[in-house]
C-alpha positions as CSV (number, residue, x, y, z in Angstrom):
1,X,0.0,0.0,0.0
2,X,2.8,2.4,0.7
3,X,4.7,1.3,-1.6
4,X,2.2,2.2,-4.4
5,X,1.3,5.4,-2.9
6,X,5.3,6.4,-3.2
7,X,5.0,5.4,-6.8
8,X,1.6,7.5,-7.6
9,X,3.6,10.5,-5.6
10,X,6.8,10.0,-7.9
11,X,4.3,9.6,-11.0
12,X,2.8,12.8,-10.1
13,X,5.5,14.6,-9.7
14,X,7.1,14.0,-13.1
15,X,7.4,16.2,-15.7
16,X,5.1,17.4,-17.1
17,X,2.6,16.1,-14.8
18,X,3.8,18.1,-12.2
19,X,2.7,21.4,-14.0
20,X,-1.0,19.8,-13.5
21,X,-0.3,19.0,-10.3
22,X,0.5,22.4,-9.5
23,X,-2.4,23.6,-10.8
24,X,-4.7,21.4,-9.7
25,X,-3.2,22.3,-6.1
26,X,-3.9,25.6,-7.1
27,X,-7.7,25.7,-7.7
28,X,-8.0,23.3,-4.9
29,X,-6.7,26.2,-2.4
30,X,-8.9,28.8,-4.3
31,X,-12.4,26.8,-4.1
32,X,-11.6,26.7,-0.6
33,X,-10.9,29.9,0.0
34,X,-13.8,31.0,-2.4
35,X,-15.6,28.6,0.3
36,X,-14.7,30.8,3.0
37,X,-15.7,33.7,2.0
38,X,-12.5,35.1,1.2
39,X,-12.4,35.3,-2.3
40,X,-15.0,35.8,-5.1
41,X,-15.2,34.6,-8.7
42,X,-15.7,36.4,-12.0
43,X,-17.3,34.8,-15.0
44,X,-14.9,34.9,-18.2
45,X,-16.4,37.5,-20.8
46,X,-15.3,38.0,-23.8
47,X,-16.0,40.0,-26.9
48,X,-19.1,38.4,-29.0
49,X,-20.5,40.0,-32.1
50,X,-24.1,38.8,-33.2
51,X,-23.8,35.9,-31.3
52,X,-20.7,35.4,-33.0
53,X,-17.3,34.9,-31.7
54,X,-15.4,38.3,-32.1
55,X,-12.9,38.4,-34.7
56,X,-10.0,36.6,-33.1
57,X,-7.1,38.5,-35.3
58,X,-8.1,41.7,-33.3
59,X,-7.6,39.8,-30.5
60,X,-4.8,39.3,-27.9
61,X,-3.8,36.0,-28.2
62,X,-4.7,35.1,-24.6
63,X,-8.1,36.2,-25.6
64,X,-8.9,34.8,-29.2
65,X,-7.1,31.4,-27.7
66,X,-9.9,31.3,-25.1
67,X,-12.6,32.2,-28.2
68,X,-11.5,29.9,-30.2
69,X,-12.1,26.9,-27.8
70,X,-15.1,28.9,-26.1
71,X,-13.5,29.4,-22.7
72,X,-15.9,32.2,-21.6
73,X,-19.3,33.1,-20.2
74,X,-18.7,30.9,-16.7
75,X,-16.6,31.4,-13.8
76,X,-12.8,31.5,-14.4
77,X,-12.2,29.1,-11.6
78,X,-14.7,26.7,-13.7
79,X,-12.2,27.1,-16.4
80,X,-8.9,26.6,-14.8
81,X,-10.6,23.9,-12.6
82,X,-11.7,22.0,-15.5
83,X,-8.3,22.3,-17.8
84,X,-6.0,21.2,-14.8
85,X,-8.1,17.8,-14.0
86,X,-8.1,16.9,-17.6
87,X,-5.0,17.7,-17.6
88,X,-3.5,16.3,-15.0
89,X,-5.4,12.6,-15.9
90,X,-4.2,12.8,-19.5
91,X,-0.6,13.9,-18.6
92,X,-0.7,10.9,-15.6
93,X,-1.8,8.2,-18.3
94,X,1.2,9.3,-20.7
95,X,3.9,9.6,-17.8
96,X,2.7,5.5,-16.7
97,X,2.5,3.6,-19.7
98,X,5.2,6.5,-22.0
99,X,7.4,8.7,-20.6
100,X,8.7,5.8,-18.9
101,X,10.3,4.7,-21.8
102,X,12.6,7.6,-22.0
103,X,15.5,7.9,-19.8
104,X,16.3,11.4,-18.3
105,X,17.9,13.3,-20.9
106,X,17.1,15.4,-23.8
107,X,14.6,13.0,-25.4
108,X,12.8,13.4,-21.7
109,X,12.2,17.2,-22.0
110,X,11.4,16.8,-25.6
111,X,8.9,14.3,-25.1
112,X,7.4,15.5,-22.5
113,X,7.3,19.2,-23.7
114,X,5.4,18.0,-26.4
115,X,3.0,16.0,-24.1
116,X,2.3,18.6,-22.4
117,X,1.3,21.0,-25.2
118,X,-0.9,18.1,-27.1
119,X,-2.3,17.8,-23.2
120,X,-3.3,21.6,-23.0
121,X,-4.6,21.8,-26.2
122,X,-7.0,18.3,-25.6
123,X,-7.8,19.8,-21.9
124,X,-8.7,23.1,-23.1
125,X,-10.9,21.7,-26.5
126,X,-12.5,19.2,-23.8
127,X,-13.6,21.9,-21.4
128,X,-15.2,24.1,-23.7
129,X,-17.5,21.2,-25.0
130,X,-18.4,20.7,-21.3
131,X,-19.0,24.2,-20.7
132,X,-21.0,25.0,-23.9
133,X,-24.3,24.0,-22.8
134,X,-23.7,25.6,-19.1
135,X,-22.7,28.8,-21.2
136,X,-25.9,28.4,-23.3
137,X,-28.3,27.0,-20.3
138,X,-27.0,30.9,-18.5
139,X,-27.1,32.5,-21.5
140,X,-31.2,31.9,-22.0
141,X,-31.8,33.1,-18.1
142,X,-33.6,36.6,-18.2
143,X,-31.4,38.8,-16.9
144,X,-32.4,41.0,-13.9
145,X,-32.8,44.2,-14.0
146,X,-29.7,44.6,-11.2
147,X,-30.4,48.4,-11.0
148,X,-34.0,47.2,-9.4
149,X,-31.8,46.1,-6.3
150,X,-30.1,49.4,-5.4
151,X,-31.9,50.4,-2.2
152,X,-31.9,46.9,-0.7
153,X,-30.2,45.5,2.3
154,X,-27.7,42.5,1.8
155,X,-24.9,40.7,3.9
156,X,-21.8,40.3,3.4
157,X,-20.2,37.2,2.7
158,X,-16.4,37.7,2.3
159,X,-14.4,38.5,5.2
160,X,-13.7,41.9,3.7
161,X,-14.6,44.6,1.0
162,X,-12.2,46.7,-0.3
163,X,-12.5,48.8,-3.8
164,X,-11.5,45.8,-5.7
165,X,-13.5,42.6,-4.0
166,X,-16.3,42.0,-1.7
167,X,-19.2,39.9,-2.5
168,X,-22.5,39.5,0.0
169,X,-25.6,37.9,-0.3
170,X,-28.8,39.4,-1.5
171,X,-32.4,37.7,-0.1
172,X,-34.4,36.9,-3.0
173,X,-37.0,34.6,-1.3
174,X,-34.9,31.5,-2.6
175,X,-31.4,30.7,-1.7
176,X,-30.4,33.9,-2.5
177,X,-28.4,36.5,-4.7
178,X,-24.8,36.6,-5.0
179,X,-23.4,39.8,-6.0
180,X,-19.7,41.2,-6.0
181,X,-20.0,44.6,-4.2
182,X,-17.3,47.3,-3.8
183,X,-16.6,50.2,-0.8
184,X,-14.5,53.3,-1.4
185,X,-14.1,52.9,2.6
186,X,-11.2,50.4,2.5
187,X,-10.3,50.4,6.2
188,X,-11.4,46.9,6.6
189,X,-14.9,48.3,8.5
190,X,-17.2,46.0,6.6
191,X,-16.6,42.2,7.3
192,X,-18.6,39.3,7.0
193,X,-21.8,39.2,8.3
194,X,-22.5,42.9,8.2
195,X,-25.4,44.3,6.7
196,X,-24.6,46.5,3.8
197,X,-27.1,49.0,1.8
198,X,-26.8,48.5,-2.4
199,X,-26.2,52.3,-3.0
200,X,-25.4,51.8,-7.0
201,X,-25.2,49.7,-9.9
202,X,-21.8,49.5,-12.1
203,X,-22.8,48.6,-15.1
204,X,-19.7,47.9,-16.8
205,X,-18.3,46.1,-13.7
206,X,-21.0,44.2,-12.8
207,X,-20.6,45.2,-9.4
208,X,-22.4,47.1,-6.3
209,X,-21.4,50.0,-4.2
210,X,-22.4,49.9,-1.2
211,X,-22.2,51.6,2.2
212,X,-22.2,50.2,6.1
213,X,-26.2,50.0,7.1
214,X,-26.9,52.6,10.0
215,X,-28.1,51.1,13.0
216,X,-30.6,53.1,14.7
């Protein structure tokens, strides 16, 4: 049993598994800090033109790469989380029954640099055909009106707000509304649990303002 468990740890930690591994490590830690409230998620957009994908020669290549194998209109995190599992299970299959036929040495790095980019590019083509019907599922969902909610109470979830992150939690009668919020007050006076007042919609961010509710 131990003995198997020091081979999956050495198989793991090969290259160029252990780029998955790291990354996979990576979102781990951020789902559970997302978990407790100390982090918030944005969803991926990305320039669309008639329901087409934008031109991807005006592009940044980060951007028309992500286009081209629709890795938008969900949660980043979704993303990454997605490309580093596949990732990591095709890049563990090819260092057990392949890499090992290649002795440390030149051919190792070339191999396995080329693994690793055939491994991406499968990963990445794999997670937007799981995510094109989650994109398309959101995508029919009437939008809210979100400036209807300025006015209203909601609680914060994260253990801060700052200028640049903050979520809370907006009673909707269900299970609730998630919404990223801002504060120009960035002394660390709103944490979680606090009510908080939606004083304006920014459109372009897709965010709240909001200020500390007065108690009376």
């Amino acid at each position: 049993m131990q003995e198997s468990f020091l081979v999956f740890i050495t198989k793991i930690s090969l290259y160029p598994t252990i780029i998955f591994t790291g990354l996979v490590m990576f979102v781990t830690l951020y789902w559970v800090v997302s978990l407790l409230g100390m982090a918030d998620m944005d969803t991926v957009e990305l320039g669309e033109s008639g329901g087409e994908v934008a031109d991807l020669s005006s592009a940044g290549f980060f951007t028309g790469l992500m286009l081209k194998f629709g890795l938008y209109g969900v949660p980043l995190i979704i993303i990454l989380s997605l490309v580093s599992l596949i990732g990591w299970l095709l890049s563990y299959l090819y260092t057990s029954f392949l890499h090992q036929n290649f002795d440390s040495g030149i051919l190792y790095y070339v191999f396995g640099t080329g693994a690793l980019i055939f491994v991406l590019v499968v990963s990445m083509w794999l997670t937007g055909m799981i995510i094109s019907p989650i994109r398309k599922n959101i995508a029919k969902i009437p939008k809210r009106n979100s400036s209807n909610n300025v006015g209203k109470v909601a609680v914060v979830r994260t253990l801060s707000v700052t200028d640049k992150h903050g979520e809370a939690v907006l009673s909707d009668g269900g299970a609730g509304l998630i919404l990223k919020i801002r504060s120009d007050i960035n002394d660390n006076s709103l944490k979680q649990g606090d009510k908080v007042v939606l004083v304006e919609y920014l459109d372009e961010a897709n965010t709240y303002r909001v200020t500390p509710v007065k108690e009376k």
